[in-house]
C-alpha positions as a Markdown table, in Angstrom:
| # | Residue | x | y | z |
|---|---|---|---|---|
| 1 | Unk | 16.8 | 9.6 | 16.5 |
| 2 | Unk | 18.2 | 8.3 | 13.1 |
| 3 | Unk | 19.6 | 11.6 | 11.2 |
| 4 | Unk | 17.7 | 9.8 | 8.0 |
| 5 | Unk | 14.2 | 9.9 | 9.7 |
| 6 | Unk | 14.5 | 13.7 | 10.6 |
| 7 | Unk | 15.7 | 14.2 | 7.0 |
| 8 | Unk | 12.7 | 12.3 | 5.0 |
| 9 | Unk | 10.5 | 15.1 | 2.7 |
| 10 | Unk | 7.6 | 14.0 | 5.5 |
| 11 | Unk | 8.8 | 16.8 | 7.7 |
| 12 | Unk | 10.2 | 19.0 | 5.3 |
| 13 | Unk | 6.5 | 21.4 | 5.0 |
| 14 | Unk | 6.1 | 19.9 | 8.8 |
| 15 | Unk | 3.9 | 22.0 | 11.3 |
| 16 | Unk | 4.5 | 23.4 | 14.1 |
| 17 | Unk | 2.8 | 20.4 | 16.2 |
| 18 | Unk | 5.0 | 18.5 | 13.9 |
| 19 | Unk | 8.4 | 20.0 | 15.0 |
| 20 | Unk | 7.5 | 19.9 | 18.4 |
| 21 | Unk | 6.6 | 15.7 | 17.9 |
| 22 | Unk | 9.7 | 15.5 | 16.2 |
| 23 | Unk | 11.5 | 16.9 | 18.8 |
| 24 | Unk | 9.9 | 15.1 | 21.7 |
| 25 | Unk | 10.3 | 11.7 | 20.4 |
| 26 | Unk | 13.5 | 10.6 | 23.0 |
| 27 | Unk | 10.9 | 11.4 | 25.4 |
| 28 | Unk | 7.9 | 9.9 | 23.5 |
| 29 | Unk | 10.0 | 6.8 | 23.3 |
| 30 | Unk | 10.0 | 6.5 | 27.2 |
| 31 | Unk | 6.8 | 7.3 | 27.9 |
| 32 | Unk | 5.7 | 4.7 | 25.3 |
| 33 | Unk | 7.8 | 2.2 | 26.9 |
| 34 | Unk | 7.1 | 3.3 | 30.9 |
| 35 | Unk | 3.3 | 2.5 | 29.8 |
| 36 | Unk | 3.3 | -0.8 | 28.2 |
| 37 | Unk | 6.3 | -2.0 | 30.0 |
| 38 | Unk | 8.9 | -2.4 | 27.3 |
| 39 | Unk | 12.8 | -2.3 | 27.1 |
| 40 | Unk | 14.5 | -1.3 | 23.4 |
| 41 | Unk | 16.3 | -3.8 | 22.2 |
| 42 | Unk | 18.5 | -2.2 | 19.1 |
| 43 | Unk | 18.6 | 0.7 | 17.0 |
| 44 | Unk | 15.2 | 2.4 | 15.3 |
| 45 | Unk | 14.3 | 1.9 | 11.5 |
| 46 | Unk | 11.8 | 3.9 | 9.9 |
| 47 | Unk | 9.6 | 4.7 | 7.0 |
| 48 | Unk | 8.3 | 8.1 | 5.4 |
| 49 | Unk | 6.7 | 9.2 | 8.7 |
| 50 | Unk | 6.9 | 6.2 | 11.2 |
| 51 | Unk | 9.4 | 5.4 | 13.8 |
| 52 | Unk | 9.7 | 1.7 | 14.7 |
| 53 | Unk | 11.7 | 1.0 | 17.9 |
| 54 | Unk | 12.6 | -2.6 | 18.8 |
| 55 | Unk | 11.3 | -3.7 | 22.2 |
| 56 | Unk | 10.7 | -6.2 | 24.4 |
| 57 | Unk | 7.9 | -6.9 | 26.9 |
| 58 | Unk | 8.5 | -10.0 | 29.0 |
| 59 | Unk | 11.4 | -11.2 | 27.2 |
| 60 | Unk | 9.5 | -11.1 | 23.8 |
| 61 | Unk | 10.4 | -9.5 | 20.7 |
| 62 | Unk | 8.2 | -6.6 | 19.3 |
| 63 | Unk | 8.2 | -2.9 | 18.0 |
| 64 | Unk | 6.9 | 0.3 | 19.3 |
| 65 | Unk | 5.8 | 2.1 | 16.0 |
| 66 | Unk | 4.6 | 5.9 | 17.0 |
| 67 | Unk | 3.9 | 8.8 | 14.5 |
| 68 | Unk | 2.2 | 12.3 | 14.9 |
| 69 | Unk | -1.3 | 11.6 | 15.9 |
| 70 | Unk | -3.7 | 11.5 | 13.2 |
| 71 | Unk | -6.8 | 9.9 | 11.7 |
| 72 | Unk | -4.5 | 7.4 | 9.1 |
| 73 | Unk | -3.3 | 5.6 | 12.6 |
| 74 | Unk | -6.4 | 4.6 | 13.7 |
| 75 | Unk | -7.3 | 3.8 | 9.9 |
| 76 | Unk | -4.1 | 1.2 | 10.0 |
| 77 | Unk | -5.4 | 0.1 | 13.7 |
| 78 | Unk | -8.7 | -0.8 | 12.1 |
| 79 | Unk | -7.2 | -2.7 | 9.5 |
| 80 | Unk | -5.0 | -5.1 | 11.1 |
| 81 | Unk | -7.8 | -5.6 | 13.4 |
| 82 | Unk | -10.0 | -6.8 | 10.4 |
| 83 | Unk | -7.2 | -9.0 | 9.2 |
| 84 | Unk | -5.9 | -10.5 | 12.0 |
| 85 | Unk | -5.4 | -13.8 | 11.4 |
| 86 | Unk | -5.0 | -13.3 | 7.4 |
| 87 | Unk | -1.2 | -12.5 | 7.0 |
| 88 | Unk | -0.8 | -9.2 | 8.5 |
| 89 | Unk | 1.6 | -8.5 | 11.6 |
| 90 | Unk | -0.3 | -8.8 | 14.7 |
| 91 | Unk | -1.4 | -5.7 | 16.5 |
| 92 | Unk | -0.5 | -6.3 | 20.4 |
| 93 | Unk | -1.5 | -3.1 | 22.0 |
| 94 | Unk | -2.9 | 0.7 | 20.3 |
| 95 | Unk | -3.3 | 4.0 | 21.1 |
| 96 | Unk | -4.3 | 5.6 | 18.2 |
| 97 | Unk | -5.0 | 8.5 | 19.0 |
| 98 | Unk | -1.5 | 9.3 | 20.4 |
| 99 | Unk | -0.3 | 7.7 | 17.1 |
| 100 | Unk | 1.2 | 4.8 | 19.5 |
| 101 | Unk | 1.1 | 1.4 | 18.1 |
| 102 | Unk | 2.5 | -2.0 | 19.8 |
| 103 | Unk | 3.1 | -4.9 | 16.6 |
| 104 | Unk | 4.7 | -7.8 | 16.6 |
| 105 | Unk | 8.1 | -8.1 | 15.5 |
| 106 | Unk | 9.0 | -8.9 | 11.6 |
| 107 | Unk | 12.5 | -9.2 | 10.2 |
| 108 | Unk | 13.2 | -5.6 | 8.5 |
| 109 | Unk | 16.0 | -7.1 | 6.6 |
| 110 | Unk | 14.1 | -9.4 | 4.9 |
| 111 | Unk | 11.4 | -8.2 | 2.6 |
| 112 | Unk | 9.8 | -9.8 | -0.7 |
| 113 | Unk | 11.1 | -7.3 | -2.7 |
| 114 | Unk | 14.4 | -9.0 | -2.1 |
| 115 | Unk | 13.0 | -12.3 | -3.2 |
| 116 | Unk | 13.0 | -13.1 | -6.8 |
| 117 | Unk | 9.9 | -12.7 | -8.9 |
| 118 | Unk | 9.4 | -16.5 | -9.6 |
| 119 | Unk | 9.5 | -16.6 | -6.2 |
| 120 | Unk | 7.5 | -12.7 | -5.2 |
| 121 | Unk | 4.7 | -12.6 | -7.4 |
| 122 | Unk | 3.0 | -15.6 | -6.5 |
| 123 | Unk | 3.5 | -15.8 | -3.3 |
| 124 | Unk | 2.7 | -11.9 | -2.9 |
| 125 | Unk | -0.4 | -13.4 | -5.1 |
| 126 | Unk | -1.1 | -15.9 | -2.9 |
| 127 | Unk | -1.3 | -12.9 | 0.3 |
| 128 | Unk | -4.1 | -10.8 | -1.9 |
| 129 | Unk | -5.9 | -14.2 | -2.1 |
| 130 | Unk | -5.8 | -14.3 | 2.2 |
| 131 | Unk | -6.6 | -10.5 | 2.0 |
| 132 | Unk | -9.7 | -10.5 | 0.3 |
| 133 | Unk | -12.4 | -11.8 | 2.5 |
| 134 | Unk | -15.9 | -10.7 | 2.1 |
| 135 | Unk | -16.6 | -7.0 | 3.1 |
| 136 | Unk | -19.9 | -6.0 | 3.2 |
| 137 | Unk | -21.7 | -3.6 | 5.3 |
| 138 | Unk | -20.8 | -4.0 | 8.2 |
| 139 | Unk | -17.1 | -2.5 | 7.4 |
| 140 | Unk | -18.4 | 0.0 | 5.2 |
| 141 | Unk | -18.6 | 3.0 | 7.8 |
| 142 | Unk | -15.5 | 4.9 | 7.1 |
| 143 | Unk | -13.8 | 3.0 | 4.6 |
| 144 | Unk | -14.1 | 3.6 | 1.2 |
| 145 | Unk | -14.8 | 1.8 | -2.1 |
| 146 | Unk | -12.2 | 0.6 | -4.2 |
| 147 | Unk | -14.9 | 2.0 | -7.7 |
| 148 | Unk | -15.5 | 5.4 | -5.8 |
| 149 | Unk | -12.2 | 6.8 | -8.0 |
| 150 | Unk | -13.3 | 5.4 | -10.6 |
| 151 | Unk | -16.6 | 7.4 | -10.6 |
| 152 | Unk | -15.3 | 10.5 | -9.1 |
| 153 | Unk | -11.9 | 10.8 | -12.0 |
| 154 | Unk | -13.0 | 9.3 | -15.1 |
| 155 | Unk | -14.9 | 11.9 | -16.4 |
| 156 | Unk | -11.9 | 14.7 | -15.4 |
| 157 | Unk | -9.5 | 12.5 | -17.7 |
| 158 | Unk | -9.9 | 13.9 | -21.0 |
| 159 | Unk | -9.7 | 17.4 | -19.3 |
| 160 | Unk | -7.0 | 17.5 | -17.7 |
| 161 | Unk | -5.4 | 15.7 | -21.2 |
| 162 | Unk | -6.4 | 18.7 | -22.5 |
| 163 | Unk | -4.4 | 21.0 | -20.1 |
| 164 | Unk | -1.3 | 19.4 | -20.6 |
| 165 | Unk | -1.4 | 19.6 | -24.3 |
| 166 | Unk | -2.6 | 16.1 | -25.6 |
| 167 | Unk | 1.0 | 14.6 | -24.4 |
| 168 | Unk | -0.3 | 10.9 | -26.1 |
| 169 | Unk | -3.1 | 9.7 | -28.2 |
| 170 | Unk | -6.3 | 9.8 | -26.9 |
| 171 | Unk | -7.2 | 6.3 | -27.9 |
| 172 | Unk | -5.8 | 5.9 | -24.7 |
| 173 | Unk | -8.7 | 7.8 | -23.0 |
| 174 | Unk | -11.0 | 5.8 | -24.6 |
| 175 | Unk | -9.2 | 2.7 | -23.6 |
| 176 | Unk | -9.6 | 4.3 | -20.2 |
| 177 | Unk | -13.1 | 5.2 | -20.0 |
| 178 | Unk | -13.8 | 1.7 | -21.7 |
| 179 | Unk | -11.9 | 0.4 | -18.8 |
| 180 | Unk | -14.0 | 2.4 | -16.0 |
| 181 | Unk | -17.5 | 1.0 | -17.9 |
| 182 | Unk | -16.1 | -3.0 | -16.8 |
| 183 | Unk | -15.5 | -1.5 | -13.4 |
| 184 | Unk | -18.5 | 0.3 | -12.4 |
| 185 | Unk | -20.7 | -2.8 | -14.1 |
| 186 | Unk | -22.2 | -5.4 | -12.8 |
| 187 | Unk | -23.1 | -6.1 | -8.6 |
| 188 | Unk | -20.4 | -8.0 | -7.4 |
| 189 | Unk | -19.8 | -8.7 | -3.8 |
| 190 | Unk | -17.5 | -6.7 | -2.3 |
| 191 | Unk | -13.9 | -8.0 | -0.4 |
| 192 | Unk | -11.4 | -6.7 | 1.8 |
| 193 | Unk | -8.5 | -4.8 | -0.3 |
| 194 | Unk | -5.2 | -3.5 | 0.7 |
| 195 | Unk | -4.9 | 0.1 | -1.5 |
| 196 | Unk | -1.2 | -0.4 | -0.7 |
| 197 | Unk | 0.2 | -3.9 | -1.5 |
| 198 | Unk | 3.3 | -4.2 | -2.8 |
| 199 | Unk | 6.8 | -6.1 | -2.2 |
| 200 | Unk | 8.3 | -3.5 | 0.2 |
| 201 | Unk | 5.7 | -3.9 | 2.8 |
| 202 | Unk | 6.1 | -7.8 | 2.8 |
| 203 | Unk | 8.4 | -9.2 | 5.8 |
| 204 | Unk | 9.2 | -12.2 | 7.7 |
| 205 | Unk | 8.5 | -12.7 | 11.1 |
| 206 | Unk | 10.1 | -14.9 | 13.2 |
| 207 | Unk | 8.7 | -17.9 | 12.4 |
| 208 | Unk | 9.7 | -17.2 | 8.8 |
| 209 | Unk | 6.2 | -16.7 | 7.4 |
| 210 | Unk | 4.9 | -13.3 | 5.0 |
| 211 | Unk | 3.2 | -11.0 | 6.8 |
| 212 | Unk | 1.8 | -7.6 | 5.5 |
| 213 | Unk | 2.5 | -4.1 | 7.4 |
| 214 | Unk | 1.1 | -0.8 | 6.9 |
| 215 | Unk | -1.8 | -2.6 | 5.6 |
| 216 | Unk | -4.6 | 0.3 | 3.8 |
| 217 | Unk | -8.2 | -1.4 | 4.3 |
| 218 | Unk | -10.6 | -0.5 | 2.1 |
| 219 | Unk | -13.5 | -2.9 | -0.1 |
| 220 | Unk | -14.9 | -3.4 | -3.5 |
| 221 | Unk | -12.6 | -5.3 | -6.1 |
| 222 | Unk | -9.4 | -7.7 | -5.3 |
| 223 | Unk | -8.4 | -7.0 | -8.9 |
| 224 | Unk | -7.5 | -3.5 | -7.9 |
| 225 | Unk | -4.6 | -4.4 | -6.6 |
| 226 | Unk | -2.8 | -6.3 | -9.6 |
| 227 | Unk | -1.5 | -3.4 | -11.5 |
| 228 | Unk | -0.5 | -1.8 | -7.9 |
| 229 | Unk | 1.9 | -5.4 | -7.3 |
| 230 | Unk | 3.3 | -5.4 | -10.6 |
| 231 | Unk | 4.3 | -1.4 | -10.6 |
| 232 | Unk | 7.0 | -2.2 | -8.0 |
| 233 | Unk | 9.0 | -4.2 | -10.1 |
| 234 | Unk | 8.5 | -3.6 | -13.7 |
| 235 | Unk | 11.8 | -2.1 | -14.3 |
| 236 | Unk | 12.9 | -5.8 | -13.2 |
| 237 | Unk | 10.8 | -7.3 | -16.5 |
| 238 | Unk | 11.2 | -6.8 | -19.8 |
| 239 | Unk | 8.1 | -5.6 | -22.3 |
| 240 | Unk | 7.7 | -9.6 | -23.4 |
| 241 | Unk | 8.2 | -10.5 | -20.0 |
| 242 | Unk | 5.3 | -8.1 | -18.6 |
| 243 | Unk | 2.4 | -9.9 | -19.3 |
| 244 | Unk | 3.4 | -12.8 | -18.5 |
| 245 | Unk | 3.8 | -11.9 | -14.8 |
| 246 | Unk | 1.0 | -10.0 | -15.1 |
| 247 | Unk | -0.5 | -13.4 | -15.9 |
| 248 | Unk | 1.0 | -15.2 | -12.8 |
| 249 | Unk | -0.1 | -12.7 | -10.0 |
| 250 | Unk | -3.6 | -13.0 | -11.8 |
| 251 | Unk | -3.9 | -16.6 | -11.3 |
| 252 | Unk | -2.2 | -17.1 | -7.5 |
| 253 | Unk | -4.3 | -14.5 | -6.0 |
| 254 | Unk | -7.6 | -15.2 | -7.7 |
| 255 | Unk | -8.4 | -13.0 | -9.9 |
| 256 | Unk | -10.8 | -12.5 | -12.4 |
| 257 | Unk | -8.4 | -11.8 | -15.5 |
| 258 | Unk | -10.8 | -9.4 | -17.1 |
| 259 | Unk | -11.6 | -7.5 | -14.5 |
| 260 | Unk | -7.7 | -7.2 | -13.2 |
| 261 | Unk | -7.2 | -5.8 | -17.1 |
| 262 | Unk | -9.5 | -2.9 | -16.7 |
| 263 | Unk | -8.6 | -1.7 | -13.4 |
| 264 | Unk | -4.8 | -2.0 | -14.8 |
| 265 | Unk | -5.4 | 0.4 | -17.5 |
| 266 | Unk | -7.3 | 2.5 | -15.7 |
| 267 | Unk | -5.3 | 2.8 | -12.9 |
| 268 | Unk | -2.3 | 3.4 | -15.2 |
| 269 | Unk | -3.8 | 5.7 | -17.5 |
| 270 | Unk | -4.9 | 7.9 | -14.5 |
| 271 | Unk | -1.5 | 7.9 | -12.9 |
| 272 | Unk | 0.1 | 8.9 | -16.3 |
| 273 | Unk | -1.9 | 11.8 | -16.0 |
| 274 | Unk | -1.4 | 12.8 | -12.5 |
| 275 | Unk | 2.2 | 12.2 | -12.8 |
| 276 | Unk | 2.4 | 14.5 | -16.1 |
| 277 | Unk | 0.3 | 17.5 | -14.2 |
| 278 | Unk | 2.9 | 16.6 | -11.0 |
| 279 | Unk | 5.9 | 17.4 | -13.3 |
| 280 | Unk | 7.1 | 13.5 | -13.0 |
| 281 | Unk | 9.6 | 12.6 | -15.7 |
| 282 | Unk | 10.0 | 8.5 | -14.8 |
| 283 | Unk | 6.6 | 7.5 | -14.2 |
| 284 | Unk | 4.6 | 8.3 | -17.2 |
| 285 | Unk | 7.2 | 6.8 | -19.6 |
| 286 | Unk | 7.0 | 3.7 | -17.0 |
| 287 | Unk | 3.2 | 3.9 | -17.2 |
| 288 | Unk | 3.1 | 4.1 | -21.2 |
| 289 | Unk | 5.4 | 1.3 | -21.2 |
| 290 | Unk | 3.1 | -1.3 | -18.7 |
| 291 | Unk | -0.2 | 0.1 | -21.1 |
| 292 | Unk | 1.6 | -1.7 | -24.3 |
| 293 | Unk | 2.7 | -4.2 | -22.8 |
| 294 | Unk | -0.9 | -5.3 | -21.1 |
| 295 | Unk | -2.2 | -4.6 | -24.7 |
């Protein structure tokens, strides 16, 4: 096991059950392939709290993701079930609740984040536009609403300001709660959303198209994810430059430019906070910055 993967924060509160995963996962490896009938084929990469191993089953390429056994498995077994077909890696076998997946095989080595932005944000534009098919009720058991945040935390803003001081005008509060107001408006349709879309999670497979991994399914507004896209590389953009990209994602995945504006200061202004109360020292200076620079 990669000395890097044992290392990541994941495991350093882990549980007990967690250890002993940990510890078992030579074995887990075997078993895994034993079952579906795979051979590894190269060294394992990893995440936060995945393990991917490169496989083969009848000569084809895939990878044998497993990770302690938990509900967010089957959550991400759900999801690339309801986008197959729409850009995300194919799922080829699952055993959620072992925390066993089978996917198909993408090119770790080459992500969109290593792309450069003419060429990442609209084509990572262009995947949000393929993501968000209509969701209504019949995905709505167990996944939630992209608003229900915005219900649930608005109203705690200007408190928890208050227990850290006033750290920055509270115009911005009201820019905020102005924000929430377009949000929870109106009765639009709802569509498929990935909570976690950005450049990282973006890789080739190998017939050279984009194709999404760890995909987080939940439904309400596409614009959610704007501000989420741009966050990944705004150190990469200057202030002039901002909006302007901000612009382009807007327009190649669809969005409704009003709409993508209030969920990005809301979302912003809400991480500012929580990364304030956290103790963050990068992020809220990175989230001031993206607030003037939307305007």
């Amino acid at each position: 096991m990669p000395a890097s993967f044992l290392a990541m924060p994941r495991w350093w509160s882990a549980t007990a059950a967690e250890q002993r995963w940990l510890t078992d996962l030579p074995r887990l490896v075997d078993t895994w392939c034993g079952r579906w009938a795979l051979t590894v084929d190269g060294p394992p990469r990893h995440g936060s709290n995945a393990l991917v191993v490169p496989v083969r089953r009848a000569g084809q390429p895939a990878a044998l993701r497993l990770t302690p056994p938990d509900d967010d498995v089957a959550a991400l077994s759900t999801a690339l079930e309801f986008w197959r077909g729409h850009g995300v890696v194919t799922e080829l076998e699952a055993d959620p609740a072992a925390g066993a997946l089978l996917l198909d095989r993408l090119d770790p080595d080459r992500a969109l984040t290593s792309e450069p932005l003419a060429v990442a944000v609209p084509e990572i534009g262009r995947i949000a536009r393929r993501l968000a098919v209509p969701a209504g009720d019949d995905v709505a058991a167990g996944v939630g609403h992209t608003a229900d945040d915005v219900a649930t935390l608005t109203p705690l803003q200007r408190p928890a300001w208050e227990r850290l001081g006033r750290p920055f005008d509270g115009g911005v509060l009201d820019r905020a709660a102005d924000a929430a107001a377009v949000i929870l408006a109106g009765d639009r349709d709802p569509v498929a959303v990935n909570a976690d879309l950005h450049f990282d999670q973006v890789l080739r497979d190998g017939g050279g198209r984009w194709c999404v991994v760890d995909p987080v399914l939940r439904r309400g507004d596409a614009e959610r994810t704007a501000v989420n896209v741009l966050w990944h590389r705004v150190d990469e953009m200057s202030d002039r430059e901002i909006p302007r990209w901000f612009d382009v994602l807007v327009e190649a995945a669809g969005l409704d430019e009003g709409l993508a504006r209030a969920w990005a200061v809301w979302r912003v202004t809400d991480y500012r906070l929580w990364g304030l109360a956290h103790g963050l020292t990068q992020d809220p200076p990175r989230c001031a910055r993206l607030l003037d620079a939307l305007g």
